[in-house]
C-alpha positions as CSV (number, residue, x, y, z in Angstrom):
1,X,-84.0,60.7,234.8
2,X,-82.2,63.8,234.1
3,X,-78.5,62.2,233.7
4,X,-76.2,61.8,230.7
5,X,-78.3,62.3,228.0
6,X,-79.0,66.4,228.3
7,X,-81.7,66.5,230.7
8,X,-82.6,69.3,233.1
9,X,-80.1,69.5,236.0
10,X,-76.2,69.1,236.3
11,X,-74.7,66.5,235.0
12,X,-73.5,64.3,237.7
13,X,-69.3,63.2,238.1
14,X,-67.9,60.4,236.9
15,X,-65.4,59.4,240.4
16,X,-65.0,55.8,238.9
17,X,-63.3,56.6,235.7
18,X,-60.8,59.4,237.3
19,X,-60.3,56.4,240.0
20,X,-59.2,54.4,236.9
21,X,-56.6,56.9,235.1
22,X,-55.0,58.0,238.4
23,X,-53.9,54.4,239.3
24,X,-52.9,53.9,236.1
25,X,-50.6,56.9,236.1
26,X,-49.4,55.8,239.8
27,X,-48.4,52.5,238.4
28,X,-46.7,54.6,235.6
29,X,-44.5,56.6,237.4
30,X,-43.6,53.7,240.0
31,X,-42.4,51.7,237.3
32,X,-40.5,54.8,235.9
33,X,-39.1,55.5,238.9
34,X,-37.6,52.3,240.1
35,X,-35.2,51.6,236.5
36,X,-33.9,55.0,237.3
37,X,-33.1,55.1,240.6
38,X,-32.2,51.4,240.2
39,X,-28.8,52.6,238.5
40,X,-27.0,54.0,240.8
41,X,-25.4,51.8,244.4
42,X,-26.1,53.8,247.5
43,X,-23.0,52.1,248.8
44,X,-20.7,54.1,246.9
45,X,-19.2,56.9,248.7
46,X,-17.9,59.3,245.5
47,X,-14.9,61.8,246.1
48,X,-15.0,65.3,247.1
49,X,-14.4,67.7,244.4
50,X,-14.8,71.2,245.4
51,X,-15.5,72.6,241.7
52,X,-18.5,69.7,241.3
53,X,-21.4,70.9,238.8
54,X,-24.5,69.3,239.5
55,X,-25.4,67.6,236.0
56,X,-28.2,68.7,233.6
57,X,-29.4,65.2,232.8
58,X,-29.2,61.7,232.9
59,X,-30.5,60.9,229.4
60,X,-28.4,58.8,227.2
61,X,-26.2,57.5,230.4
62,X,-24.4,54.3,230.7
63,X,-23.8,53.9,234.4
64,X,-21.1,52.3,235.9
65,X,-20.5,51.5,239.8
66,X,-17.0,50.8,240.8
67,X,-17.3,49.8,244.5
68,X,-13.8,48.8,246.3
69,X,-13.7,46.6,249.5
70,X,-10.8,47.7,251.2
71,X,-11.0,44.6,253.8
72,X,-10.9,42.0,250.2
73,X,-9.1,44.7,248.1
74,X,-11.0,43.7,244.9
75,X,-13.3,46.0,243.3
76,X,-16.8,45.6,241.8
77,X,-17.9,46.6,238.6
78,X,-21.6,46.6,238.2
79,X,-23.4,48.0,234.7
80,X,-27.1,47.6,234.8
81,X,-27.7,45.9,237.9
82,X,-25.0,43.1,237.2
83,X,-21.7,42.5,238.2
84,X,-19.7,43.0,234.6
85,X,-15.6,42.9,233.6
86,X,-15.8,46.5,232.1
87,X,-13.8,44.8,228.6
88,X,-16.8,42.0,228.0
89,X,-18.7,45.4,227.6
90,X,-17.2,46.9,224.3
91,X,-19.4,45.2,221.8
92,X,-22.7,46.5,223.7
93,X,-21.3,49.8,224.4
94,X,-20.3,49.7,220.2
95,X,-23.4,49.0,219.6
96,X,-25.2,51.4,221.6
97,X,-22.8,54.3,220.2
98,X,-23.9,53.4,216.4
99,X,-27.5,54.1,217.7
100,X,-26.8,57.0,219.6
101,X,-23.3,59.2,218.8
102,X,-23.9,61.0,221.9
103,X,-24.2,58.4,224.1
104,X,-22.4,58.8,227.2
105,X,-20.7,56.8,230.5
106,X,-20.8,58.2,234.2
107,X,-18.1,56.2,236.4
108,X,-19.3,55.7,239.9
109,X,-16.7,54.6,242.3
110,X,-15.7,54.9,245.8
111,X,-13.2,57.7,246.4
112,X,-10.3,55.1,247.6
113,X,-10.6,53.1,244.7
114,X,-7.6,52.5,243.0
115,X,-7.6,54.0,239.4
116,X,-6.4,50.8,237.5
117,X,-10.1,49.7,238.3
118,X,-11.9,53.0,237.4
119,X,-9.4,53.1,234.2
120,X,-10.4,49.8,233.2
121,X,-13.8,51.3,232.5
122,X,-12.9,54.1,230.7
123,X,-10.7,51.9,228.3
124,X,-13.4,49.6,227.4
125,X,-15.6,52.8,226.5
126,X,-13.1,54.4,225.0
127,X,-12.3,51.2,222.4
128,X,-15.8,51.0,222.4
129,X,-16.1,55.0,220.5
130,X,-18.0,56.5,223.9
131,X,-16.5,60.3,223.3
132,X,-18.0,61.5,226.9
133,X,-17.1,60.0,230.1
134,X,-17.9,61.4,232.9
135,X,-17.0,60.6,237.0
136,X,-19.0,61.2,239.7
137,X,-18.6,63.2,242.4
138,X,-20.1,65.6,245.6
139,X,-19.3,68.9,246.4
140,X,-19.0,69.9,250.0
């Protein structure tokens, strides 16, 4: 029984263990994965701005989708995965600029959205102390 305990011989490997911490790191990034990507409607189709920087990071980022439907002519404001009036937001967004000054919103809307809808947004986080706001866009 040469094994564990310092015997003669190799020790052998341990596969069940490494099993172990690799699906708990799978599960880890999954879950990581999904609340990010989870933020941000595929539907959307951004504007084209020619001078578009690709941003550094998404840390500290209060997302907003504005998605028009031209057929209805409403728009949609989602924050978080629900559908929000961007003013009902002002104490949260307060709340989360006393925690974090540097705290910042990224406006996501469709490029024919009508800016009364997309400057509804940045008026609530504006009255709300948000000094960055930022709008999405793609460079072609």
């Amino acid at each position: 029984m040469a094994g564990a305990t310092g015997g003669e011989g190799d020790p052998e490997f341990q596969i069940a263990p490494m099993i172990d911490v690799l699906l708990v790191l799978l599960i880890f990034f999954m879950s990581i994965a999904s609340t990010a990507v989870n933020r941000y409607d595929p539907s959307i189709k951004p504007p084209v701005a020619a001078d578009a920087a690709k941003k550094e990071d998404s840390l500290g980022e209060l997302v907003f989708n504005v998605a028009w439907n031209a057929r209805d002519e409403i728009a949609v404001t989602t924050f978080e995965e629900r559908i929000v009036e961007p003013i009902e937001l002002i104490p949260e967004m307060s709340r989360r600029v006393a925690l974090d000054p540097t705290i910042r919103v990224l406006i996501r809307s469709d490029a024919m959205t009508p800016v009364r809808f997309v400057n509804a947004v940045v008026e609530a986080a504006a009255d709300a102390g948000v000094l960055d706001i930022n709008f999405a866009s793609v460079r072609r």
